[in-house]
N, C-alpha and C positions, 0 to 999 in steps of 0.2 A: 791353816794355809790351804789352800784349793791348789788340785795337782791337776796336770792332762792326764786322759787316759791312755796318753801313750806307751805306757808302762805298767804292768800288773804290779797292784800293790806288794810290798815284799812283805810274805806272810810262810808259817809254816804249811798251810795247808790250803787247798783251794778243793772244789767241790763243781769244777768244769772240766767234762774230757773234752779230751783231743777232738774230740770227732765234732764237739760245737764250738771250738777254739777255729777249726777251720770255719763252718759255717758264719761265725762271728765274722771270719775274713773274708766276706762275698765278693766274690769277681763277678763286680757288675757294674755296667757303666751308664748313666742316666743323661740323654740328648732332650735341653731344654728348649723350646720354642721362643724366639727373639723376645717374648712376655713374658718370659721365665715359669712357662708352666713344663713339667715332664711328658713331652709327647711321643719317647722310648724310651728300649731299657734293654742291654746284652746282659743277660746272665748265664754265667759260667758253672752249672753244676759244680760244688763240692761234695768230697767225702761225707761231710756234716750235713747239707741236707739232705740224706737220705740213712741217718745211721738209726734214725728211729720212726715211730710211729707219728710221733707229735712234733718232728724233725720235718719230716715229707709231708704232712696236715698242712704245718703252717706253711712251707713252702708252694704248696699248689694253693693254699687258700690266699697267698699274698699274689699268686700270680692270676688267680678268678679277681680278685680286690682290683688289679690294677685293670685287665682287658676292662672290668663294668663302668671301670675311673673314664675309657678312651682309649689308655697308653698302650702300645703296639710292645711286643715281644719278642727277641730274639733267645732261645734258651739253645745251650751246646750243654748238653750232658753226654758226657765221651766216659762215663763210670756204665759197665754190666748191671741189668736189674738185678734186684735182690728180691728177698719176703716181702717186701714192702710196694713194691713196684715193678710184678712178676711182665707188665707188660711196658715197662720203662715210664718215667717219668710223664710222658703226653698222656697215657693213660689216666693216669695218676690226676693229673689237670683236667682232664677230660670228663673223670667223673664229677670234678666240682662246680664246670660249669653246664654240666647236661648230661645224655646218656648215652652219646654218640660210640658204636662199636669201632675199636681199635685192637688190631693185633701185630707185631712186630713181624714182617718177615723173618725166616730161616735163617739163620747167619749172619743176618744185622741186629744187634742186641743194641746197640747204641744211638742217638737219639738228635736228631739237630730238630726242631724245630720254632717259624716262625708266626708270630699270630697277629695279624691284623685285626686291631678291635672294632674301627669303624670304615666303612659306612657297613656293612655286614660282619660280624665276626667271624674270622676265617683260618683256619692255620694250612701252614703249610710244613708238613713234616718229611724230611727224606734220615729213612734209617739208615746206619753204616757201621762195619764192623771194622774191628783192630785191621792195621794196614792198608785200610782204603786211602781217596786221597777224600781229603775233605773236602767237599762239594760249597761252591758261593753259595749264600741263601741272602735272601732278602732281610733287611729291618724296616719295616715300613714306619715312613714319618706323620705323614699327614693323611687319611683317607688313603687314596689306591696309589702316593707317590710314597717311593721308598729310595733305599740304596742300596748296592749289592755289599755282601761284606767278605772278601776274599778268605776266607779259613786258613785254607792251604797256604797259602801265601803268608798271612799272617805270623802261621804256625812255623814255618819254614825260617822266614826271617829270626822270629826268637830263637829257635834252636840255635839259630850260625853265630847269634851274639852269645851263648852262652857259655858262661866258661869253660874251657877244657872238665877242670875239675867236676863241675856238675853235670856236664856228659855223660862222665865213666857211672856215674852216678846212677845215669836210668839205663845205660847199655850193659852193664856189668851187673847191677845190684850190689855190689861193693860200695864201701864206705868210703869216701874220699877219707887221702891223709891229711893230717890236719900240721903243718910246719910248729915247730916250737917257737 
């Protein structure tokens, strides 16, 4: 009988961490062209693409794959660099598609940037650190037409839907209780 994957097989043991369980669940969104080609893509940094060496590889190398494909980039990495990505993830991309010098400003460790593939390949990066507000950045569509993508606002909105309970969640570091 053929199952979805909507559900992990029920097994005693499995042999995938956490940290590619996330990446498995990419927060990315793909804007298709009325011919159904992908002519963008928001991706949302996870924990999981950056937990490893061949984790952040294939991740800049899918994001150099698509800029040569055409398709324009919006990346939000809001995760601190690590060993891996001592100068943040645009670094990281940066060295896969050229040799272009990048260093993070002082006190912005964190990352939005977006890259226009054609008619020139272009990014646009603005760095920002914990309790900034998130700055619009562009997704560009076609060539030099884009749209703006409100962050903050975005951001703002999810929070005020969110439940109470998942709140205390990130403002406390407690454990929601869980009713019987």
């Amino acid at each position: 009988m053929l199952e979805r994957g909507d559900q992990l097989p029920d097994t005693d043991f499995d042999d995938m961490s956490e940290q590619e369980r996330y990446a498995r669940k990419a927060n990315r969104i793909a804007i298709h062209h009325g011919e159904g080609n992908v002519v963008a893509v928001l991706e949302i940094v996870s924990p999981g693409n950056k937990d490893s060496r061949a984790a952040i590889r294939t991740f800049a190398e899918k994001v150099a794959d698509l800029l040569r494909q055409g398709v324009n980039i919006l990346i939000v990495d809001l995760f601190p660099p690590g060993p891996r990505d001592p100068q943040g993830i645009h670094k990281v991309i940066l060295n896969e598609i050229g040799d272009q010098p990048f260093e993070l400003p002082l006190g912005k460790p964190l990352t939005l940037a977006s890259y226009q593939a054609e008619p020139t390949a272009t990014a646009y990066v603005e760095p920002v650190a914990v309790g900034d507000r998130l700055p619009e950045m562009p997704l560009f569509l076609i060539d030099e037409w884009y749209v703006i993508v409100p962050l903050e606002g975005t951001y703002q909105t999810t929070w005020n839907v969110l439940p109470r309970e998942l709140r205390r969640l990130f403002e406390t570091d407690a454990a929601p209780e869980i009713p019987a």
